[in-house]
C-alpha positions in Angstrom: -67.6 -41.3 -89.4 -64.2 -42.3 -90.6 -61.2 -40.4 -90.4 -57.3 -41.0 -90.1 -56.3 -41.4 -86.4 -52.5 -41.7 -85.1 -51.4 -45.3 -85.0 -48.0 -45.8 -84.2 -47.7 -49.4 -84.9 -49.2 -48.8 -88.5 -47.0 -47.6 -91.3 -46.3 -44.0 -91.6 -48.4 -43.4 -88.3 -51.7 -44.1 -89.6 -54.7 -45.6 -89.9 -58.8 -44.9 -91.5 -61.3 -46.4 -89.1 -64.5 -45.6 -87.6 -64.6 -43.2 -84.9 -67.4 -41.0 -83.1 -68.6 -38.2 -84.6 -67.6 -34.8 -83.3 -69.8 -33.0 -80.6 -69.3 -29.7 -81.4 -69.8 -26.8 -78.9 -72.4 -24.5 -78.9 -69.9 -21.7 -80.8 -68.9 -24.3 -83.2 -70.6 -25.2 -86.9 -70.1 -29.4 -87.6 -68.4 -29.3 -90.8 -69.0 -32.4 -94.0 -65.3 -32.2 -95.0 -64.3 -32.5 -98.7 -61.0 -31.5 -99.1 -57.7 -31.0 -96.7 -54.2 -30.1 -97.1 -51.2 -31.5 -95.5 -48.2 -28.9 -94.4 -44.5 -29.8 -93.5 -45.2 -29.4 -89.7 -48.0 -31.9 -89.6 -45.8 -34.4 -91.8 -42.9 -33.8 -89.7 -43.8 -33.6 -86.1 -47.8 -34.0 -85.6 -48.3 -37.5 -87.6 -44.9 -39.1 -85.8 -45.6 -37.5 -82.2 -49.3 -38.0 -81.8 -51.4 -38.8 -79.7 -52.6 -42.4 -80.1 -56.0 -42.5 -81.7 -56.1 -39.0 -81.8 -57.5 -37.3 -85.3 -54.7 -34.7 -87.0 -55.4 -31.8 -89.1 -55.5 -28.3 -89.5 -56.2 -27.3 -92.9 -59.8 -28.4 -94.5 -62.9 -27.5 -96.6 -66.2 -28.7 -96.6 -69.9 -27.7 -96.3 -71.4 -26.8 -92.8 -74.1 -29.7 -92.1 -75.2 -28.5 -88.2 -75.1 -24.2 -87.8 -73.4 -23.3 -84.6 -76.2 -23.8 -81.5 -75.5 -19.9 -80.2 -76.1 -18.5 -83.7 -72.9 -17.2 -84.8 -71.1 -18.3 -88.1 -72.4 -19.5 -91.5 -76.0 -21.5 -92.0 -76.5 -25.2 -93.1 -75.6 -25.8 -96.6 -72.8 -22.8 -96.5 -69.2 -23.9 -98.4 -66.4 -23.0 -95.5 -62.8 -23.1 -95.0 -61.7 -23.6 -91.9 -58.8 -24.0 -89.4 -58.3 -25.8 -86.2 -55.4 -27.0 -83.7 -57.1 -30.8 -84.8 -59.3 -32.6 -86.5 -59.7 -31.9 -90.2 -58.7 -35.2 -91.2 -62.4 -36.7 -91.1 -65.2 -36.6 -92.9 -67.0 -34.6 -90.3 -65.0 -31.6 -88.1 -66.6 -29.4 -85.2 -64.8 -25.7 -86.0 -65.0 -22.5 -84.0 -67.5 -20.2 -85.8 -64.3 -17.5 -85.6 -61.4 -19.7 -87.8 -64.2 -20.7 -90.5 -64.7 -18.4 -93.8 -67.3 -19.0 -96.5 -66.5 -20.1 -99.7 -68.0 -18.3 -102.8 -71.0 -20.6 -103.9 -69.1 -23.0 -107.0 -65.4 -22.5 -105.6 -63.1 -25.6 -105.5 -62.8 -26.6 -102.0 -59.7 -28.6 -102.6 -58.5 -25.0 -103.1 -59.7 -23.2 -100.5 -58.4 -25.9 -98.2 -54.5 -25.2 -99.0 -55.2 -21.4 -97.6 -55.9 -21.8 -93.8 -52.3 -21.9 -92.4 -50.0 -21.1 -95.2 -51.8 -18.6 -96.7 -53.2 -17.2 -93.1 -49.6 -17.2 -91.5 -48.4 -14.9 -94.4 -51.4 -12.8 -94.7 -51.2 -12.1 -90.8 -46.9 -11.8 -91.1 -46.9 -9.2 -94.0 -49.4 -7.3 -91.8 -46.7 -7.5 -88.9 -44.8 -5.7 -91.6 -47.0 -2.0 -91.3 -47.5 -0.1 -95.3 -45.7 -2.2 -97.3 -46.1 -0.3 -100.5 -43.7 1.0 -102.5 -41.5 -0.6 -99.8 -39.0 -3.6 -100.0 -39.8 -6.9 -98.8 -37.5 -9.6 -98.7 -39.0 -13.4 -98.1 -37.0 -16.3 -97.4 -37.8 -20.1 -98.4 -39.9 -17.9 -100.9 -40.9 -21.9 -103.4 -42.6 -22.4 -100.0 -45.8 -22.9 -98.8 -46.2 -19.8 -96.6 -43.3 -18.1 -98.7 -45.9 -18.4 -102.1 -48.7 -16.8 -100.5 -46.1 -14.2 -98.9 -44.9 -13.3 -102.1 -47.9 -12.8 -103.9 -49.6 -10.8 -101.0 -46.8 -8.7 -100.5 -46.7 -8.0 -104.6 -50.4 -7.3 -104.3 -49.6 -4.9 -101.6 -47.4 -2.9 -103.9 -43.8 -3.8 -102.2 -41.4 -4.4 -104.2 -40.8 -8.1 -103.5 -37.0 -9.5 -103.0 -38.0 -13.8 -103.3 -34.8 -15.8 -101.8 -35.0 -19.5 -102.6 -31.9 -22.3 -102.7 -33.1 -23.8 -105.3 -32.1 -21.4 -108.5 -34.7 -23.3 -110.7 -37.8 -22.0 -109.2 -37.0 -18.6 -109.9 -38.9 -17.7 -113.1 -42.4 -19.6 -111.0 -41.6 -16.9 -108.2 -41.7 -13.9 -110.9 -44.8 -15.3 -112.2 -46.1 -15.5 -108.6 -44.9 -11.5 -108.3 -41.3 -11.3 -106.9 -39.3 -8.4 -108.7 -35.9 -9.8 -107.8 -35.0 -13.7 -107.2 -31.4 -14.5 -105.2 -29.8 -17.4 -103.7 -31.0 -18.0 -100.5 -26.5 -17.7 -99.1 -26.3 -14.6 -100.5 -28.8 -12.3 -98.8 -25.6 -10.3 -97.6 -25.2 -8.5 -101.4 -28.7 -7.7 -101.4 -29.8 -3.8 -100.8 -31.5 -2.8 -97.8 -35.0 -4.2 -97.3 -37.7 -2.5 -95.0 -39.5 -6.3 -94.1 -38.3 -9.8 -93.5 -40.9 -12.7 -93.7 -38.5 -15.6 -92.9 -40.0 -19.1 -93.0 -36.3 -20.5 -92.3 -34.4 -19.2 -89.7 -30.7 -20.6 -88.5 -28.1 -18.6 -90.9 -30.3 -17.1 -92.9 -32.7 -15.2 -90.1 -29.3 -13.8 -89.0 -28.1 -12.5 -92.8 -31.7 -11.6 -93.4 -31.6 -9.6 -90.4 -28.5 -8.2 -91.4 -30.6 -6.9 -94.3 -33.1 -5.0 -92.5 -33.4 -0.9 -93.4 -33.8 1.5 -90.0 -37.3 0.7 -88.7 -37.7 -2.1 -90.5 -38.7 -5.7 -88.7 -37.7 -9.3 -89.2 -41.2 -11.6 -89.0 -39.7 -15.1 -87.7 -42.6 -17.8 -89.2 -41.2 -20.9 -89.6 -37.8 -23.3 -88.9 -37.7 -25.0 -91.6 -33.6 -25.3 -91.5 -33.7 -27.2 -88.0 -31.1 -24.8 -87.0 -30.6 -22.5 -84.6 -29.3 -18.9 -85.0 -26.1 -17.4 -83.9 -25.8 -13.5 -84.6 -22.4 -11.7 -84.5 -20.9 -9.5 -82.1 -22.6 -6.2 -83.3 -25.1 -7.2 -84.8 -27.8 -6.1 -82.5 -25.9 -2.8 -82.5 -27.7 0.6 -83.3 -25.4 2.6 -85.2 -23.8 2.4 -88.4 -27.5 3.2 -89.8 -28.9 -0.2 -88.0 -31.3 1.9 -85.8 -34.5 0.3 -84.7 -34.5 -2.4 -86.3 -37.3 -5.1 -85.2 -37.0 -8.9 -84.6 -40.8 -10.6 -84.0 -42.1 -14.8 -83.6 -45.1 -15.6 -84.9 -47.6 -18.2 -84.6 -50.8 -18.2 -85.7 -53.2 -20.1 -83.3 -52.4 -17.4 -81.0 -53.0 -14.7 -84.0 -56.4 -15.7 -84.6 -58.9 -13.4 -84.0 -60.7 -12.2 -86.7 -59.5 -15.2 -88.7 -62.6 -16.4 -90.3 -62.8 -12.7 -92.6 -59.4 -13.0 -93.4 -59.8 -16.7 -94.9 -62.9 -15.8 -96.0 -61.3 -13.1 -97.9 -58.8 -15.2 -99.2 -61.1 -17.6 -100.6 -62.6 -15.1 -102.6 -59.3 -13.9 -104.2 -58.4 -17.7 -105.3 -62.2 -17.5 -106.4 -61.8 -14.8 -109.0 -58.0 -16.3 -110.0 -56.3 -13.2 -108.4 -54.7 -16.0 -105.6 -52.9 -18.8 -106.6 -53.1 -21.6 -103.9 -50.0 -23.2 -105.8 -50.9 -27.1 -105.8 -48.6 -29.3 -105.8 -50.0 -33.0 -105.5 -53.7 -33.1 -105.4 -55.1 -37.1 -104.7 -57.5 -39.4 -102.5 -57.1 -39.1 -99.1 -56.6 -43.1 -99.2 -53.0 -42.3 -99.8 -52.6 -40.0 -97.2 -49.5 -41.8 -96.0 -47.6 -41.7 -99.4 -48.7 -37.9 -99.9 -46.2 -37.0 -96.5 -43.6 -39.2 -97.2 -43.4 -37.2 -100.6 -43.6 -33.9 -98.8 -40.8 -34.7 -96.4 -38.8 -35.7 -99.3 -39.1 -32.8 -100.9 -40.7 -34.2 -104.0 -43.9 -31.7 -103.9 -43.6 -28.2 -105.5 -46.6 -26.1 -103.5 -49.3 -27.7 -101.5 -50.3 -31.1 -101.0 -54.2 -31.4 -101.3 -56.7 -34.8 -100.2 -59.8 -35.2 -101.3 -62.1 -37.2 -98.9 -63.7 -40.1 -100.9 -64.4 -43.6 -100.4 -60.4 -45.1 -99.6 -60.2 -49.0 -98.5 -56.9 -48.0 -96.5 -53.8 -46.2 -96.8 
């Protein structure tokens, strides 16, 4: 099969070349990949850091080829999402029957494929969160791959959904996504008390969204996209002042993943019927793989980046 392997002494890291197919395990489906996406943490840690001939990839679609040899998951011919610590970009991917979900029969798979670890981290996070309706939610780096899903999730789960974002101009896309109020992402301290925190940023604003937090309420702690570090305040781990029991959790979602496949399976469905919207961004041949990160770590990608597998000469 072909797939993009980790080449350091290629540009941007990469390289499209014959490699053995997968052997999957006798609790994994082998998987005919059509689709992947791409998220900030594979652009900015997995591609530059890998592994030397080692295949990258989280996030795909395709169509199971070979059922799983101890009988669990989907049949041959069966349209899946799926999710793995590896491997997705490929045409063919061994999956753990558990982190796969059908796909309604006719669905786009380029879709489906931008759900698995955006979509899954904030699904799993809002759940961190307990009854969430009627309730406010606040969700930082809201115009961003994890914060889109969070914000529509958490509107479909009747909170009342507070969207931060430092970039002022995507505020009328995050009301159409669900978010009742839109602020500027330094000015979290003005806002009224929330009962949940999804925070895909952390540094300063973890600490002021913190600061935020309504008695009982907890912080989920998803992502770092800031690169900094936080530093909270004399006090404010206190208890009084009407502070009390307030919750601070991390989050990570390979080691979140049971049950996974229904959930994305689930989610598949929703973006199915049009009642999800998977929010893409840049949608191409996965022949320019290469040029596809360098626009997501510049920033120059609004939602998700999707590939679609078809004959590439290179990158």
């Amino acid at each position: 099969m072909r797939a993009l392997t980790i080449d350091h002494s290629a540009p941007g890291h990469l390289t499209l070349r014959e490699v053995p197919d997968p052997e999957p395990t006798p609790h994994q489906a082998l998987v005919r990949i059509h689709s992947f996406s791409i998220n900030h943490g594979e652009a900015a840690f997995v591609v530059p850091n890998g592994e030397e001939g080692t295949v990258p990839g989280w996030d795909a679609a395709g169509v199971v080829v070979r059922a799983a040899a101890d009988g669990s998951g989907p049949a041959a011919g069966t349209p899946v999402v799926t999710l793995g610590a590896a491997g997705a970009w490929a045409e063919l991917r061994a999956v753990d029957t558990d982190l796969m979900g059908s796909i309604p029969e006719g669905a786009d798979l380029g879709a489906a494929s931008a759900l698995p670890v955006a979509a899954g981290s904030a699904l799993r996070g809002l759940r961190r969160l307990g009854p969430i309706l009627g309730r406010r939610v606040l969700v930082t780096g809201a115009s961003g791959g994890v914060g889109r899903f969070a914000v529509q999730l958490a509107a479909r789960g009747g909170a009342h959904v507070v969207a931060a974002t430092s970039d002022p101009a995507k505020g009328e896309a995050l009301i159409r996504l669900g978010a009742h109020e839109v602020v500027a992402a330094d000015a979290l301290k003005d806002i009224a008390p929330v009962y949940g925190v999804i925070d895909v940023v952390g540094g300063p604003q973890l600490v002021s969204a913190y600061d935020a937090l309504a008695p009982h309420g907890t912080l989920v702690a998803m992502g770092h996209s800031s690169g900094a570090g936080e530093d909270f305040p004399y006090g404010a781990l206190f208890g009084d002042g009407g502070r009390h029991d307030r919750s601070l959790t991390t989050f990570f979602l390979m080691d979140d993943a049971e049950g996974l496949g229904a959930d994305l399976e689930w989610l598949a469905s929703l973006v199915a019927r049009g009642e999800l919207d998977p929010q893409i961004g840049r949608r191409d041949d996965w022949g320019r793989t290469g040029e596809a990160l360098a626009a997501l770590l510049g920033r120059e990608v609004a939602g998700k980046t999707v590939l679609d597998i078809r004959v590439a000469a290179g990158l």
